[in-house]
Each structure stands twice: as structure tokens, then as C-alpha cells.
N, C-alpha and C positions, 0 to 999 in steps of 0.2 A: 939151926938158927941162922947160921950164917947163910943158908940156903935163903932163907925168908927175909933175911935182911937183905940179901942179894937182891932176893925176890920184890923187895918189898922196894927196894930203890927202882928198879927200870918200872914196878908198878907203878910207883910215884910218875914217873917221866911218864908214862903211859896215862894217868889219869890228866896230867898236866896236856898232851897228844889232844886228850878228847877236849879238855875246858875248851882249849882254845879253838879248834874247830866248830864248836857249837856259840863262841861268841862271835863268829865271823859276821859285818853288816849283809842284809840283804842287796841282790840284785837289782841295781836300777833298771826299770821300766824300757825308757828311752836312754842309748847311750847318748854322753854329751855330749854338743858338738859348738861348746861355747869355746872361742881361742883356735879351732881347728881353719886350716882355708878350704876356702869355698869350690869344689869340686861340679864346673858345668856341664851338666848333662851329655851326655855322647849325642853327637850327630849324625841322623837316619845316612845310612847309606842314600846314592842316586840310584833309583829301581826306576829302569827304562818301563814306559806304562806299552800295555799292547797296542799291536798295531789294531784303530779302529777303521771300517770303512770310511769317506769321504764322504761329508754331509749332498744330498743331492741337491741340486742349484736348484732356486727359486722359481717356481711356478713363473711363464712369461705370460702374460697376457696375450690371448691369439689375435692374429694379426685380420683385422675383417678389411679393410682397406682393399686389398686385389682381388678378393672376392667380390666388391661392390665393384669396381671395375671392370672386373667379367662379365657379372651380370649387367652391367649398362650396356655394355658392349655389345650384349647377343640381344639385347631389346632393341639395339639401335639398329642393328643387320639384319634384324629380323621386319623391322620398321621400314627400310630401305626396300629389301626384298618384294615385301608387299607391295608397295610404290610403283617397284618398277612392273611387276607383273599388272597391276590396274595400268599403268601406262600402258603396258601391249594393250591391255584389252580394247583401252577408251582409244589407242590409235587403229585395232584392226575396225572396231566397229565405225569409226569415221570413215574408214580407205571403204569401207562397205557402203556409207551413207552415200559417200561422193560417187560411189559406182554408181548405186543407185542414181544420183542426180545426172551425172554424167545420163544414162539410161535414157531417163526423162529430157534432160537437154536433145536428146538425138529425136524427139517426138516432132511433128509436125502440127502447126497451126493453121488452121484454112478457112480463111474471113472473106475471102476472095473467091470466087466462081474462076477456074481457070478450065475449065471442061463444061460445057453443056449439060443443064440439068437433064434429067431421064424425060430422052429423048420419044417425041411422037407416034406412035398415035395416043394422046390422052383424054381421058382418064385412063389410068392403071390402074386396075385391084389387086391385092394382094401381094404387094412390094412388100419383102422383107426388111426389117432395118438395114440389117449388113448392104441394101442396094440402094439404099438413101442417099442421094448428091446433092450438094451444095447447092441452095438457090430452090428445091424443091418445095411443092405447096401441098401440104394436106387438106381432103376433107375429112368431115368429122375426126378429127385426129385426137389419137388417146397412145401419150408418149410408153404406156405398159403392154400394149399389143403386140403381137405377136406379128401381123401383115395391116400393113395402111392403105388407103385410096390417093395415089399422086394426079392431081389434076392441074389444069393449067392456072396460070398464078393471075388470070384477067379475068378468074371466074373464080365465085365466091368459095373461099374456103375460111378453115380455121386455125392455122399454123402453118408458119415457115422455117425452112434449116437455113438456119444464118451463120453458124460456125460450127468448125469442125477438129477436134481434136485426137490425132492417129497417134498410142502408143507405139514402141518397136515389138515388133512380132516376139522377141527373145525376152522381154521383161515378163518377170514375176506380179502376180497379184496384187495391188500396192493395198487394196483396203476398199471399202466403200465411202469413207469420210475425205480419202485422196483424192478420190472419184470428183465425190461432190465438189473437192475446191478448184479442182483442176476444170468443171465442167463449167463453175462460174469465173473461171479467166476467158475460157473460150467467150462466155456471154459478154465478159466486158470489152473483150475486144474485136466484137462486132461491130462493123459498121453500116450504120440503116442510110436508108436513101430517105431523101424531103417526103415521099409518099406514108413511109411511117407515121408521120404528124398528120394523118387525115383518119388514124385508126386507134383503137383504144386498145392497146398490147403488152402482152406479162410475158416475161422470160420461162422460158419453159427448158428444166435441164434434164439430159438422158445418158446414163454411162451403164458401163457392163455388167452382167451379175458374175457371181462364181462359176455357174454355170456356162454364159454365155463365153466367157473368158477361155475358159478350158477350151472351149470351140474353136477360138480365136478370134472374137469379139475383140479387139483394142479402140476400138469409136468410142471419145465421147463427145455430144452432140448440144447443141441449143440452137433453142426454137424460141420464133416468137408467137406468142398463142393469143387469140382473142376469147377475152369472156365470152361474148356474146355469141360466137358459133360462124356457122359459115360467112361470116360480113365483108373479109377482107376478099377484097375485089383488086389487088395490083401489088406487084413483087416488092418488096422495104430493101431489096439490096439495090445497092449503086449498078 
């Protein structure tokens, strides 16, 4: 009994053990934090950031400026260059013109009878041009012939050599149209005797061919020619 009363007492305490554990309030949710101080957040450590490369510098706009100046440059050298070479040219071909003139200035003019016309006994047949002298009278004369009739100038003929123009043996070709203008200086600066005024008379011009030239033809020649045929009966030079 007493065992059970013993027993029965710490039982007691024992049942008393569980009441009370089993009336304990439940666990709040969220602990409270009313009354408590305000604890600030911690502060991020300083984490050095990596090293990153260096942004590359901004696109420059290219520079076209020296470029345009080159290029004027070598347009203007090049402009110059041409220049100068057309200067040589347009100077050698003057120093050639002048030669040439030069050339022609060394020519002889002969308006004047200073030697005796083809001397007597005449008529002559068959005078070549190249032995045609100053003051000379043709019959039937035909300035494209090859050989002419010189007869005396007191007897009816139809042409006379009244000037005379001698190239230098050393000149070149000049043309047939240098010919012709060279052939009517010679005509203009002829001069007729008062006997001219009693005859009806056309200038009549002869200079060299290509052919005759290569030979050494340099005469050019004027005549004065009548229409009308053998009429002129006395010499037109002074």
C-alpha cells in the first residue's frame, strides 16, 4: 500500500509533469520585434571590380584635306610640264620657220637685165627653161614646155621674161602654193618700159615642179604674155 501511496504520490507529480506541458501556449509565428533596437543591415565589403580593357578612342574622322592638296598639286605639275614641253615644241618649230625664212631671204630677185639676153645668132630653138635670161622674148611661147623659140625682141613674138626669181641651191621644197606666191612678187615687182602701154599683156607665172627641183630647178619666172599671139614687136623692160 504504501508502495502505491508512494507510488501514487510521484504519480500525481507525474500527471501534474504532463498537465502542464500540454497547456504550454503555442509558438508565435513571427518573433517580436516591438520594443527591440533597430539593428542596420551590414555593409557590402569594397570588392575591387576586375581590371577591364580601355574603351577604344572614338572613330576620327579622316583627314581628306592633304590629300586634296596632292592631288592639286600633281595636276598643276603636270599642267606646267605640258606647257613647257608645247613651249619647246612651238619655239623649235619657229627657230625652223626662221630658218627657213632666213633661207628665202638669201634668194635673189632679178627685175633688172644685168647680163645680155641669149646672145646672137637668133632665133634659137630649142632653149631649155634652166637657159632662159632676163629680157628674153618668146615665139609662140607655152610657159609648160619643155624647150622654147627665143627670138629677137624687134620681132613679133608672144612673151617676155621680166623677172626672175633664184631659190638657194641648199633649200628644200617649199610647196607649189609658195611657188605660186613667190612667183607673183617676182610679177609685182617688175618693171615695164613706156613700150608696154602700146601692147595688150597678162602676167604670165612659171616655177618648179617636184621633179624639176630634185634636178635643181630653183627659177621662178614671170612673163608677160599676149593674148593675141606673136604681136609684140619691142622689149617692155627699161
Amino acid at each position: 500500500m504504501n508502495q502505491k501511496d508512494g507510488a501514487t504520490g510521484p504519480a500525481g507529480e507525474g500527471e501534474d509533469f504532463a498537465a502542464s506541458r500540454t497547456a504550454r501556449p503555442p509558438k508565435p509565428v513571427v518573433p517580436p520585434t516591438a520594443g527591440l533596437p533597430q539593428v542596420p543591415p551590414p555593409v557590402p565589403p569594397n570588392i575591387p571590380l576586375p581590371d577591364m580593357p580601355p574603351a577604344p578612342p572614338s572613330r576620327q574622322p579622316r583627314r581628306i584635306g592633304p590629300i586634296v592638296l596632292k592631288t592639286v598639286f600633281v595636276l598643276v605639275l603636270v599642267g606646267v610640264v605640258g606647257s613647257l614641253i608645247w613651249l619647246a615644241l612651238w619655239l623649235s618649230e619657229n627657230a625652223r620657220n626662221s630658218g627657213d625664212s632666213g633661207s628665202n631671204a638669201a634668194g635673189v630677185m632679178e627685175i633688172s637685165p644685168t647680163a645680155p639676153a641669149s646672145p646672137l645668132p637668133l632665133p634659137r630653138d630649142g632653149v631649155p627653161p634652166a637657159d632662159f635670161q632676163l629680157g628674153d622674148c618668146f615665139k609662140d611661147f607655152d610657159p609648160e614646155a619643155l624647150k622654147s623659140s627665143v627670138v629677137a625682141c624687134d620681132t613679133g613674138h608672144s612673151a617676155q621674161l621680166v623677172a626672175i626669181y633664184r631659190y638657194p641651191s641648199g633649200d628644200s621644197y617649199p610647196g607649189a602654193e609658195t611657188l605660186k606666191a613667190k612667183a607673183l612678187e617676182a610679177c609685182q615687182a617688175a618693171k615695164l618700159a613706156p613700150a608696154a602701154n602700146d601692147f595688150t599683156l597678162n602676167f604670165q607665172r612659171a616655177y618648179p615642179s617636184t621633179t624639176s627641183w630634185e634636178s635643181g630647178d630653183r627659177r621662178v619666172d614671170c612673163y608677160v604674155t599676149s593674148p593675141g599671139g606673136n604681136v609684140i614687136t619691142a622689149s617692155v623692160l627699161p
